[in-house]
C-alpha positions in Angstrom: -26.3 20.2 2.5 -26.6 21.6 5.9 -27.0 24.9 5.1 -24.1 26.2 7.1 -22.4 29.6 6.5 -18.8 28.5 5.0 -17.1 30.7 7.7 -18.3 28.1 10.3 -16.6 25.4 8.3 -13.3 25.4 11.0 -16.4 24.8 13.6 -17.9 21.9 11.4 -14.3 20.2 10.9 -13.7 20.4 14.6 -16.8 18.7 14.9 -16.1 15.7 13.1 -12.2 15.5 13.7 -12.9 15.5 17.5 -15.5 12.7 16.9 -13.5 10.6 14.8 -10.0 10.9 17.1 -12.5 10.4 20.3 -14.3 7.4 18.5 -10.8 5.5 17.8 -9.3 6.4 21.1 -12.3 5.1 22.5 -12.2 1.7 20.7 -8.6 1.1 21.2 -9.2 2.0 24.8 -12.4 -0.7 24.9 -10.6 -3.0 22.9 -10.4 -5.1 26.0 -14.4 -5.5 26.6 -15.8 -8.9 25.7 -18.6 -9.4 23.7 -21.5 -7.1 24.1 -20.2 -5.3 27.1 -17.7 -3.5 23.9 -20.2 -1.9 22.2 -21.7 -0.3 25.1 -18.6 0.9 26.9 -17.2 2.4 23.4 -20.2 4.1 23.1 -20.1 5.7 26.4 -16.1 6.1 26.3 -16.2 7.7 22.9 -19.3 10.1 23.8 -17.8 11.2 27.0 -13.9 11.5 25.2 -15.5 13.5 22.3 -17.6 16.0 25.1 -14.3 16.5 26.3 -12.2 16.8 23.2 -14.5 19.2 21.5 -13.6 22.4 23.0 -9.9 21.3 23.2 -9.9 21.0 19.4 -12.2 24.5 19.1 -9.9 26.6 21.4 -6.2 24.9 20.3 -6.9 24.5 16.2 -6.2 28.5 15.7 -3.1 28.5 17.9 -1.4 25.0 16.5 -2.8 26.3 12.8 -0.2 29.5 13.1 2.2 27.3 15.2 2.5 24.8 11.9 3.0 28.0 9.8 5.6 29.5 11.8 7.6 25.4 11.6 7.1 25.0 7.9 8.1 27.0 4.8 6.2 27.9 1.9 6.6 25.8 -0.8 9.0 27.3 -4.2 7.6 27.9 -7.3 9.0 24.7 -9.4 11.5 26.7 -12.3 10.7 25.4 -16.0 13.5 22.9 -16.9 12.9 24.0 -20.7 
């Protein structure tokens, strides 16, 4: 384990959901590199589009978390068919 306080863990998630949405982006968006030119300009693309997405994701996850509350309903307690 890292050793990080559990009420850092909506820091930690942003972390690794910004690196895996930049990361994909990035490969779809280098998708049309040819040989070994791909894996250097997904590299770059990916780093730069998760430097950007990282505070996006930090600063929007408390907002769109409450947003998602307020267009959902809780769930209902299932009644016992017997």
């Amino acid at each position: 384990m890292l050793g990080i306080p559990r009420r850092h863990a909506h820091f930690l998630f942003a972390v690794m959901q910004s690196a895996i949405t930049s990361a994909i982006a990035a490969a779809v968006a280098s998708a049309g590199s040819s040989g070994g030119m791909f894996l250097r300009h997904w590299l770059h693309a990916s780093l730069l589009a998760w430097l950007l997405m990282l505070p996006v994701v930090i600063f929007f996850a408390p907002f769109l978390s409450k947003l998602s509350d307020l267009l959902t309903q809780p769930e209902q307690p299932k009644a016992n068919a017997g």
